[in-house]
C-alpha positions in Angstrom: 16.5 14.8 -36.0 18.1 17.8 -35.0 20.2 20.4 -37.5 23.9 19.3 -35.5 25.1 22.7 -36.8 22.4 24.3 -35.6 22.9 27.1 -33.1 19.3 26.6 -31.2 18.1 22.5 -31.0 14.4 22.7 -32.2 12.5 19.4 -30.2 10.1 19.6 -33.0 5.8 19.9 -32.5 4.5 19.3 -29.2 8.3 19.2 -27.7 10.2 21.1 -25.5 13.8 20.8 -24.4 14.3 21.5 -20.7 16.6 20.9 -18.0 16.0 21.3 -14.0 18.7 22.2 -11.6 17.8 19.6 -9.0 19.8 22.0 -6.3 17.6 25.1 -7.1 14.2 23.1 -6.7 11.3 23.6 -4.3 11.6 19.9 -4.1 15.5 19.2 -3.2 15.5 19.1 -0.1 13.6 15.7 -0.1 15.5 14.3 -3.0 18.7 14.8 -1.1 18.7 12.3 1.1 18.8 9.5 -1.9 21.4 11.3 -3.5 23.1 14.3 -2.9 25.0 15.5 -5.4 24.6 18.0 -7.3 22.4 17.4 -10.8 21.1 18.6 -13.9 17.7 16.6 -15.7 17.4 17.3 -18.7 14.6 16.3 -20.8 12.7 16.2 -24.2 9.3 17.6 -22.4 5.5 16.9 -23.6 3.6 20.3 -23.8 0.9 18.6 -22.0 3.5 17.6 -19.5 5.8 14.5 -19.2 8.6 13.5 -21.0 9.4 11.5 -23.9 13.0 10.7 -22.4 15.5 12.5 -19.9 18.7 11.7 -18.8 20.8 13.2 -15.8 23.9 15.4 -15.8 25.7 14.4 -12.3 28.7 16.7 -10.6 31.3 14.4 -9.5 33.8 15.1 -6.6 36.7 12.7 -6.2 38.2 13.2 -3.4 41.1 11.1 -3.4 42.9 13.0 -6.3 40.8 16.2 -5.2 39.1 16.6 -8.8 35.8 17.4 -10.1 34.0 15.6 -13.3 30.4 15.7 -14.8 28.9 12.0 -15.7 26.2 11.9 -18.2 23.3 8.8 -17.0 21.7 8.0 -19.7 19.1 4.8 -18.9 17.9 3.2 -22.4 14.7 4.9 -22.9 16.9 8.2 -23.1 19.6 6.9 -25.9 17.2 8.9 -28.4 18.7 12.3 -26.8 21.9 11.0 -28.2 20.6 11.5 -31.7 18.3 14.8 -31.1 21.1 16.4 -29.4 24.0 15.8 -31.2 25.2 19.7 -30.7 24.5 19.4 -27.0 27.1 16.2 -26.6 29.6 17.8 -29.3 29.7 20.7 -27.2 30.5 18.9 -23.8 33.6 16.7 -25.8 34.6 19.7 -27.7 34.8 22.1 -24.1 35.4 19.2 -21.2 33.1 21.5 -18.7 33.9 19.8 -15.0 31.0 21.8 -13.7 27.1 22.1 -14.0 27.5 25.7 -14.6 29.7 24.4 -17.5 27.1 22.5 -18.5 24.1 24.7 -18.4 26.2 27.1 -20.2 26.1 25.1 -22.8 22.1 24.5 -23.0 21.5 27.7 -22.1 23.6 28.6 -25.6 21.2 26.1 -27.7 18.1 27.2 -25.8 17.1 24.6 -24.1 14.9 25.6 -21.5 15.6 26.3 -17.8 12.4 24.7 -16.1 13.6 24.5 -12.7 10.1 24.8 -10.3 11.7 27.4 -7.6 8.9 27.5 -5.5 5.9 25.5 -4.8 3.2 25.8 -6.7 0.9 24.6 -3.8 1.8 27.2 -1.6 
């Protein structure tokens, strides 16, 4: 489990934490259509690639009282991240961020790595 005072989360051997902004992806433009708003993934990556959970950080807009909100989705095979990254959720109760850049501020703060895939590697 990770240090909750610690300053930098460690996802132990063979672990890496990441997050993609979905906006800044090669891939977005496809992803769009199914939902458009704006979203952070962020993930307890495999070196060898996959994950061993991930949840999403969503940007909410509600129009009627003209405010903006994050929501966390967490599905069940991600309620480990709640224990690995107890700085990580501290941090958003503890600063309230409405934003994603909020929100990456924070990972970016614990290292948590950016792996957004700008371009296509096929290309």
């Amino acid at each position: 489990m990770t240090n909750p005072t610690a300053t930098t989360l460690n996802a132990g051997p063979g672990y890496t934490y990441t997050y993609i902004v979905a906006e800044e992806a090669y891939w977005w433009h496809a992803r769009r259509k199914a939902d458009p708003r704006p979203t952070l993934m962020v993930a307890k990556a495999a070196d060898g690639g996959g994950v061993a959970w991930e949840f999403a950080v969503v940007h909410k807009q509600f129009t009627v009282v003209d405010e903006a909100t994050i929501q966390v989705r967490v599905f069940n095979d991600g309620f480990a991240a709640f224990t690995e990254m107890p700085p990580f959720f501290a941090a958003l109760a503890e600063q309230k961020p409405a934003t994603l850049d909020g929100v990456r501020a924070i990972l970016d703060g614990l290292g948590v790595v950016d792996a957004t895939e700008r371009t296509d590697p096929t290309t």
